[in-house]
VOGU-3710 file (C-alpha; in Angstrom, 3 decimals, decimal comma):
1> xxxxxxxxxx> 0,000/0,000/0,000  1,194/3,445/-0,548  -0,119/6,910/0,304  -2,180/9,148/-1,754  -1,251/12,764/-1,613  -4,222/15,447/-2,190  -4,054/19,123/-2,514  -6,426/20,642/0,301  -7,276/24,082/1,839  -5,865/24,220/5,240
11> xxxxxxxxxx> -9,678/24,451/6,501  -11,041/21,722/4,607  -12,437/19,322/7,367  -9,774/16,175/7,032  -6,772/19,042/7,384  -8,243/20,865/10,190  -8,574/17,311/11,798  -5,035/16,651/11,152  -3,658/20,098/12,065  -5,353/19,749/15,760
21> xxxxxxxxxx> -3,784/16,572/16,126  -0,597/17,638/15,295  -0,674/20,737/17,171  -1,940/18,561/20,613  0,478/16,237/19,974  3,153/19,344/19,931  1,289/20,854/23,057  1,391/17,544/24,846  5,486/16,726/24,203  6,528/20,219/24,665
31> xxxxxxxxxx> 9,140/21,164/27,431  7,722/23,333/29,786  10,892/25,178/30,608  10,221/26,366/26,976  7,217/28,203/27,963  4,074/26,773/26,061  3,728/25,834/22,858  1,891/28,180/20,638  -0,356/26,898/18,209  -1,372/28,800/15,200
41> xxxxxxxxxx> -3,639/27,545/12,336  -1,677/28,127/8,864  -3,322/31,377/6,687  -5,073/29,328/4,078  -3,632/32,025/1,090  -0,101/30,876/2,340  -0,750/27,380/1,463  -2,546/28,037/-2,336  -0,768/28,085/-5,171  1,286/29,872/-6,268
51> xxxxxxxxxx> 2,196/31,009/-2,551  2,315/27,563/-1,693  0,241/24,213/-1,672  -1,409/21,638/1,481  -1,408/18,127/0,984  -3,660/15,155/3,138  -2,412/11,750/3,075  -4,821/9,061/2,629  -4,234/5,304/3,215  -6,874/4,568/0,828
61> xxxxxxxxxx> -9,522/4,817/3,525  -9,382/7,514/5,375  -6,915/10,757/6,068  -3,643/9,508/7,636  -1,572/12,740/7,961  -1,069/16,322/5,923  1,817/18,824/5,325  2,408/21,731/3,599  4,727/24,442/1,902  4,797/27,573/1,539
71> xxxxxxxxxx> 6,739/30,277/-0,585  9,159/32,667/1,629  10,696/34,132/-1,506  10,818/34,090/-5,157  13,402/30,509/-5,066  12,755/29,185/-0,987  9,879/27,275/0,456  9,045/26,219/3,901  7,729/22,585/4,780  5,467/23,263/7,247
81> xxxxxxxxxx> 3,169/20,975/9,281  4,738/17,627/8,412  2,324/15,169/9,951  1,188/11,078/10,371  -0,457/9,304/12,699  0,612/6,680/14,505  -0,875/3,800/12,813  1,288/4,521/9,671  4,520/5,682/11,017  7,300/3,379/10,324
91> xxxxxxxxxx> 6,473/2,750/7,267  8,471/5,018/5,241  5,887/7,373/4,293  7,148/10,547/5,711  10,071/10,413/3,491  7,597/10,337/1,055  5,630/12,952/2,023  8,409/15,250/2,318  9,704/14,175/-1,485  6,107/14,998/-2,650
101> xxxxxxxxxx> 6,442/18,389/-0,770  9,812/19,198/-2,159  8,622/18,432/-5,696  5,759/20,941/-5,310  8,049/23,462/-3,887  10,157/23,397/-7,417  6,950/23,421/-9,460  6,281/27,018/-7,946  9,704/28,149/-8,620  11,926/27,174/-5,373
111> xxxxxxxxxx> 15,235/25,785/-5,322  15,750/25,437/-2,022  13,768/24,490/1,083  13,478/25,210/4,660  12,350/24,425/7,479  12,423/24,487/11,604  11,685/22,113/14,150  12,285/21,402/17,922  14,939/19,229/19,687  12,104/17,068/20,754
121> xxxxxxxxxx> 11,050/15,568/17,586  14,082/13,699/17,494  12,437/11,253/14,593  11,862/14,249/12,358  14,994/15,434/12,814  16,444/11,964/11,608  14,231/12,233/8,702  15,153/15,999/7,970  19,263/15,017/7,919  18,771/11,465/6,462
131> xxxxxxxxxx> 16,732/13,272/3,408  19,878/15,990/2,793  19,180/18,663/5,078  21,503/20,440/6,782  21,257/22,871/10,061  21,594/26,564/9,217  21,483/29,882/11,507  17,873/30,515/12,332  15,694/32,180/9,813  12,616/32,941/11,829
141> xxxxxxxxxx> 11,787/33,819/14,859  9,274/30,906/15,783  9,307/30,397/19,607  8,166/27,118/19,299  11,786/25,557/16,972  14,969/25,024/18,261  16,532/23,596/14,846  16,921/25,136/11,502  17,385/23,383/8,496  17,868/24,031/4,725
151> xxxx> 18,365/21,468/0,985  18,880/22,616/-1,688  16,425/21,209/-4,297  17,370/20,017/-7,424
//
Protein backbone atom coordinates (compact mmCIF):
# COMPACT_ATOMS: atom_id res chain seq x y z
CA UNK A 1 0.00 0.00 0.00
CA UNK A 2 1.19 3.44 -0.55
CA UNK A 3 -0.12 6.91 0.30
CA UNK A 4 -2.18 9.15 -1.75
CA UNK A 5 -1.25 12.76 -1.61
CA UNK A 6 -4.22 15.45 -2.19
CA UNK A 7 -4.05 19.12 -2.51
CA UNK A 8 -6.43 20.64 0.30
CA UNK A 9 -7.28 24.08 1.84
CA UNK A 10 -5.86 24.22 5.24
CA UNK A 11 -9.68 24.45 6.50
CA UNK A 12 -11.04 21.72 4.61
CA UNK A 13 -12.44 19.32 7.37
CA UNK A 14 -9.77 16.17 7.03
CA UNK A 15 -6.77 19.04 7.38
CA UNK A 16 -8.24 20.86 10.19
CA UNK A 17 -8.57 17.31 11.80
CA UNK A 18 -5.04 16.65 11.15
CA UNK A 19 -3.66 20.10 12.07
CA UNK A 20 -5.35 19.75 15.76
CA UNK A 21 -3.78 16.57 16.13
CA UNK A 22 -0.60 17.64 15.29
CA UNK A 23 -0.67 20.74 17.17
CA UNK A 24 -1.94 18.56 20.61
CA UNK A 25 0.48 16.24 19.97
CA UNK A 26 3.15 19.34 19.93
CA UNK A 27 1.29 20.85 23.06
CA UNK A 28 1.39 17.54 24.85
CA UNK A 29 5.49 16.73 24.20
CA UNK A 30 6.53 20.22 24.66
CA UNK A 31 9.14 21.16 27.43
CA UNK A 32 7.72 23.33 29.79
CA UNK A 33 10.89 25.18 30.61
CA UNK A 34 10.22 26.37 26.98
CA UNK A 35 7.22 28.20 27.96
CA UNK A 36 4.07 26.77 26.06
CA UNK A 37 3.73 25.83 22.86
CA UNK A 38 1.89 28.18 20.64
CA UNK A 39 -0.36 26.90 18.21
CA UNK A 40 -1.37 28.80 15.20
CA UNK A 41 -3.64 27.54 12.34
CA UNK A 42 -1.68 28.13 8.86
CA UNK A 43 -3.32 31.38 6.69
CA UNK A 44 -5.07 29.33 4.08
CA UNK A 45 -3.63 32.02 1.09
CA UNK A 46 -0.10 30.88 2.34
CA UNK A 47 -0.75 27.38 1.46
CA UNK A 48 -2.55 28.04 -2.34
CA UNK A 49 -0.77 28.09 -5.17
CA UNK A 50 1.29 29.87 -6.27
CA UNK A 51 2.20 31.01 -2.55
CA UNK A 52 2.31 27.56 -1.69
CA UNK A 53 0.24 24.21 -1.67
CA UNK A 54 -1.41 21.64 1.48
CA UNK A 55 -1.41 18.13 0.98
CA UNK A 56 -3.66 15.15 3.14
CA UNK A 57 -2.41 11.75 3.07
CA UNK A 58 -4.82 9.06 2.63
CA UNK A 59 -4.23 5.30 3.21
CA UNK A 60 -6.87 4.57 0.83
CA UNK A 61 -9.52 4.82 3.53
CA UNK A 62 -9.38 7.51 5.38
CA UNK A 63 -6.92 10.76 6.07
CA UNK A 64 -3.64 9.51 7.64
CA UNK A 65 -1.57 12.74 7.96
CA UNK A 66 -1.07 16.32 5.92
CA UNK A 67 1.82 18.82 5.33
CA UNK A 68 2.41 21.73 3.60
CA UNK A 69 4.73 24.44 1.90
CA UNK A 70 4.80 27.57 1.54
CA UNK A 71 6.74 30.28 -0.58
CA UNK A 72 9.16 32.67 1.63
CA UNK A 73 10.70 34.13 -1.51
CA UNK A 74 10.82 34.09 -5.16
CA UNK A 75 13.40 30.51 -5.07
CA UNK A 76 12.75 29.18 -0.99
CA UNK A 77 9.88 27.27 0.46
CA UNK A 78 9.05 26.22 3.90
CA UNK A 79 7.73 22.58 4.78
CA UNK A 80 5.47 23.26 7.25
CA UNK A 81 3.17 20.97 9.28
CA UNK A 82 4.74 17.63 8.41
CA UNK A 83 2.32 15.17 9.95
CA UNK A 84 1.19 11.08 10.37
CA UNK A 85 -0.46 9.30 12.70
CA UNK A 86 0.61 6.68 14.50
CA UNK A 87 -0.87 3.80 12.81
CA UNK A 88 1.29 4.52 9.67
CA UNK A 89 4.52 5.68 11.02
CA UNK A 90 7.30 3.38 10.32
CA UNK A 91 6.47 2.75 7.27
CA UNK A 92 8.47 5.02 5.24
CA UNK A 93 5.89 7.37 4.29
CA UNK A 94 7.15 10.55 5.71
CA UNK A 95 10.07 10.41 3.49
CA UNK A 96 7.60 10.34 1.05
CA UNK A 97 5.63 12.95 2.02
CA UNK A 98 8.41 15.25 2.32
CA UNK A 99 9.70 14.17 -1.49
CA UNK A 100 6.11 15.00 -2.65
CA UNK A 101 6.44 18.39 -0.77
CA UNK A 102 9.81 19.20 -2.16
CA UNK A 103 8.62 18.43 -5.70
CA UNK A 104 5.76 20.94 -5.31
CA UNK A 105 8.05 23.46 -3.89
CA UNK A 106 10.16 23.40 -7.42
CA UNK A 107 6.95 23.42 -9.46
CA UNK A 108 6.28 27.02 -7.95
CA UNK A 109 9.70 28.15 -8.62
CA UNK A 110 11.93 27.17 -5.37
CA UNK A 111 15.24 25.78 -5.32
CA UNK A 112 15.75 25.44 -2.02
CA UNK A 113 13.77 24.49 1.08
CA UNK A 114 13.48 25.21 4.66
CA UNK A 115 12.35 24.43 7.48
CA UNK A 116 12.42 24.49 11.60
CA UNK A 117 11.68 22.11 14.15
CA UNK A 118 12.29 21.40 17.92
CA UNK A 119 14.94 19.23 19.69
CA UNK A 120 12.10 17.07 20.75
CA UNK A 121 11.05 15.57 17.59
CA UNK A 122 14.08 13.70 17.49
CA UNK A 123 12.44 11.25 14.59
CA UNK A 124 11.86 14.25 12.36
CA UNK A 125 14.99 15.43 12.81
CA UNK A 126 16.44 11.96 11.61
CA UNK A 127 14.23 12.23 8.70
CA UNK A 128 15.15 16.00 7.97
CA UNK A 129 19.26 15.02 7.92
CA UNK A 130 18.77 11.47 6.46
CA UNK A 131 16.73 13.27 3.41
CA UNK A 132 19.88 15.99 2.79
CA UNK A 133 19.18 18.66 5.08
CA UNK A 134 21.50 20.44 6.78
CA UNK A 135 21.26 22.87 10.06
CA UNK A 136 21.59 26.56 9.22
CA UNK A 137 21.48 29.88 11.51
CA UNK A 138 17.87 30.52 12.33
CA UNK A 139 15.69 32.18 9.81
CA UNK A 140 12.62 32.94 11.83
CA UNK A 141 11.79 33.82 14.86
CA UNK A 142 9.27 30.91 15.78
CA UNK A 143 9.31 30.40 19.61
CA UNK A 144 8.17 27.12 19.30
CA UNK A 145 11.79 25.56 16.97
CA UNK A 146 14.97 25.02 18.26
CA UNK A 147 16.53 23.60 14.85
CA UNK A 148 16.92 25.14 11.50
CA UNK A 149 17.38 23.38 8.50
CA UNK A 150 17.87 24.03 4.72
CA UNK A 151 18.37 21.47 0.98
CA UNK A 152 18.88 22.62 -1.69
CA UNK A 153 16.43 21.21 -4.30
CA UNK A 154 17.37 20.02 -7.42
Amino acid sequence: MHPVFRVAAVTDADAHELLAEYFSMRAAGFDPAAGSYRAVFPDPARFTPPDGVFLVVDDGASPVGCGGIRMLEPHRAEVKHLYLRDTVRGRGWGRLLLAELERRAAELGATEAVLDTNVALEAAGSLYRTNGYVEIAPYNDNPNATTWFRKALS
